[in-house]
C-alpha positions as CSV (number, residue, x, y, z in Angstrom):
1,X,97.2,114.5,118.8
2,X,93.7,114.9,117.5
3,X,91.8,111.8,115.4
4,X,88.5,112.4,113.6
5,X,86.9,109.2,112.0
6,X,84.7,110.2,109.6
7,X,82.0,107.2,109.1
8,X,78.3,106.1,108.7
9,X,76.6,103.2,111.0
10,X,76.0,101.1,107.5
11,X,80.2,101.2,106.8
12,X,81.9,97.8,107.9
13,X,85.2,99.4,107.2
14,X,84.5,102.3,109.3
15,X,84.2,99.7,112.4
16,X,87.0,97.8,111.7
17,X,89.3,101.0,111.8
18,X,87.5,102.3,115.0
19,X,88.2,99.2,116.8
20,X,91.5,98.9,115.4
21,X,92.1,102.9,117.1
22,X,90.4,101.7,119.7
23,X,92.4,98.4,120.8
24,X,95.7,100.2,120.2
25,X,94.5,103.0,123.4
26,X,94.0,106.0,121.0
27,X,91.3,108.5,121.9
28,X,89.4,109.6,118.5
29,X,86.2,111.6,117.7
30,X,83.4,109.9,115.3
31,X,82.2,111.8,113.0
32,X,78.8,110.4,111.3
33,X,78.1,111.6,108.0
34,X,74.6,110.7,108.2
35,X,73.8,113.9,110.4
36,X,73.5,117.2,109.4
37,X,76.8,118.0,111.1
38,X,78.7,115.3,110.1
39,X,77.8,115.5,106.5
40,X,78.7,119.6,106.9
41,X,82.3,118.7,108.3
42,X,82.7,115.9,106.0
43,X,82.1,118.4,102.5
44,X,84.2,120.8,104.7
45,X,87.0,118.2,105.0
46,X,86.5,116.7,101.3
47,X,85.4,113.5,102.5
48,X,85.1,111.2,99.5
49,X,85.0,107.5,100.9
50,X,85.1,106.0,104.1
51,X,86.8,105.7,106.8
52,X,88.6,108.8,106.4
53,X,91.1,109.6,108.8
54,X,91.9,112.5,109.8
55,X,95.0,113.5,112.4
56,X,96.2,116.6,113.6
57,X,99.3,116.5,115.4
58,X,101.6,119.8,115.9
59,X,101.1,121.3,112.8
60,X,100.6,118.8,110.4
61,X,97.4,116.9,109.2
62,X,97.6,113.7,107.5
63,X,94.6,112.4,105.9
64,X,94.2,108.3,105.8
65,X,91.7,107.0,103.6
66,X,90.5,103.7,103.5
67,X,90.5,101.2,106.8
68,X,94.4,100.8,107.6
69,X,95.7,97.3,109.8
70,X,97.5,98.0,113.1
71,X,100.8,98.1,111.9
72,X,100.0,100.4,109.5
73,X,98.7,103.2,112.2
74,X,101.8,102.3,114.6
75,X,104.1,103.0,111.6
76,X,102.6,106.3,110.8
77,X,102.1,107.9,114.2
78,X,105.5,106.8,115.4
79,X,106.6,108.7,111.5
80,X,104.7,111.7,113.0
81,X,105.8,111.9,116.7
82,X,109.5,111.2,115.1
């Protein structure tokens, strides 16, 4: 499973949903959209608001927009591992 966090340093929401991945063991990349590269992959990925979410597992990628609660990530990577 591969998770991308698309955020900026100045986005509370962004940190809530990082620490959220982070407290529940899950290994993600940050992508800051600040940066040159960051801001590339982010027009590349059609990032519109932040966090964005982005996790690729098999082959399927689900998008999440918007900081999500604990529950809510459980519930949707236990739907994907299914």
């Amino acid at each position: 499973m591969k998770i991308k966090v698309f955020s900026a340093a100045w986005c509370s929401q962004c940190e809530g949903m990082k620490q959220t991945l982070s407290n529940m063991g899950l290994e993600f990349d940050v992508i800051d959209i600040d940066s040159e590269e960051g801001s590339a992959l982010a027009q590349q990925h059609r990032v519109r608001s932040l966090p964005t979410v982005i996790i690729d597992y098999k082959d399927t990628t689900t998008v999440v927009v918007g900081a999500k609660n604990k529950a809510f990530v459980k519930d949707l990577i236990n739907e994907l591992e299914g």
